[in-house]
N, C-alpha and C positions, 0 to 999 in steps of 0.2 A: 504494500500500500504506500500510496505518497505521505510524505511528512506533512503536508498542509489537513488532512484527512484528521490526521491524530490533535491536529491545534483544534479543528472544530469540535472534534468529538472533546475535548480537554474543554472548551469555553462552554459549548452544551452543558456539561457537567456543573461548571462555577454556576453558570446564571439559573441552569436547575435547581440546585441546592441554595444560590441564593432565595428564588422566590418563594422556595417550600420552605424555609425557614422563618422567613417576614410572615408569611402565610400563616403555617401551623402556630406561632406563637401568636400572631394577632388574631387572627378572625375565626382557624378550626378549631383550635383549642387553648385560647391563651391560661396562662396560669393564675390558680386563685388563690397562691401562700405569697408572690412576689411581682414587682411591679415588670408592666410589659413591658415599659424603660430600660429596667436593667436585664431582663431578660435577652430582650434582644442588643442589647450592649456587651455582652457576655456570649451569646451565639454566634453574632456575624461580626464581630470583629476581626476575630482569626482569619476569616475567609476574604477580609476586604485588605488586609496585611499585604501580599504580593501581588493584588489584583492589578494596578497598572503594570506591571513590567506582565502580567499574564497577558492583556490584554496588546501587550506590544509585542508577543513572544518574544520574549528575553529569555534565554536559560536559564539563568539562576532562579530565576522567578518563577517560571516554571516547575523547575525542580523544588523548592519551596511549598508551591501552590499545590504539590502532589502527597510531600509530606502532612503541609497541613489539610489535606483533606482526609488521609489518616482518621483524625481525631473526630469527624465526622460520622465515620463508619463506625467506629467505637461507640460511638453513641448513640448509632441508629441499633445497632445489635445490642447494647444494654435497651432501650425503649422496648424494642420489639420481644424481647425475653418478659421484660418488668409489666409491661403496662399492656393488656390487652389490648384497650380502649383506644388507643394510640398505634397501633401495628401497621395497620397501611402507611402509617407520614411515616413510620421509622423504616419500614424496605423501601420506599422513594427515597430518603434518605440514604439509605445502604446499595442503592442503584447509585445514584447519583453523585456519591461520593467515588464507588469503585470507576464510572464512567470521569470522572473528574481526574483520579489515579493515575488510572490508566493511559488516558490520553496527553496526561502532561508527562509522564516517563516516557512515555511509548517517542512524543515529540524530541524529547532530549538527546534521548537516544539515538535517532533517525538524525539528528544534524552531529549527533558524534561520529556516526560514521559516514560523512561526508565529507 
C-alpha cells in the first residue's frame, strides 16, 4: 500500500476518536460525580498534544500520536470490561484508537524505508 493511504487511515482514527470522545462525554453519557469541564480536559488533551505536526505528517508527531493513542485503547478495554452500559463508545473507542495506531506507525515506517 502507498504511504499516503496509512496518513488517512492514521487522521480517520484522531478525528474519530476525537468526536466520540466530545461526544460520549457531553451528550451520550456525560458524567454525574464530575464536571464535563474537567472531564473532557483530562480526555482530549493527550490527543490534541501532537495533533499539528499529525496533521502536517511530521514523524515525530506521528510517532507520538501512535503512542499516545495507546492510552486510548487502555481505556476503551477497561470501559468495555467495567461498564456494560457504556460498551458500544468503548469498542468505537478501541477501533479507533487501534485504527489511529496503526496508521501512524504503519506511516513512519513506510517513509523509513524510503
Amino acid at each position: 500500500m502507498k504511504r499516503i493511504y496509512y496518513y488517512y487511515a492514521a487522521v480517520t482514527g484522531f478525528f474519530g476518536l476525537f468526536i466520540l470522545l466530545m461526544a460520549w462525554n457531553t451528550v451520550l453519557a456525560p458524567s454525574t460525580r464530575f464536571p464535563v469541564a474537567l472531564v473532557l480536559l483530562v480526555a482530549v488533551t493527550p490527543l490534541l498534544l501532537p495533533m499539528q505536526g499529525l496533521l502536517h505528517g511530521k514523524l515525530k508527531s506521528c510517532t507520538w500520536m501512535s503512542y499516545v493513542s495507546l492510552l486510548y485503547f487502555t481505556h476503551g478495554v477497561a470501559e468495555a470490561y467495567a461498564n456494560p452500559a457504556e460498551r458500544y463508545y468503548a469498542l468505537a473507542e478501541i477501533a479507533l484508537s487501534l485504527l489511529l495506531c496503526f496508521g501512524a506507525g504503519l506511516y513512519v515506517y513506510k517513509a523509513d524505508k524510503h
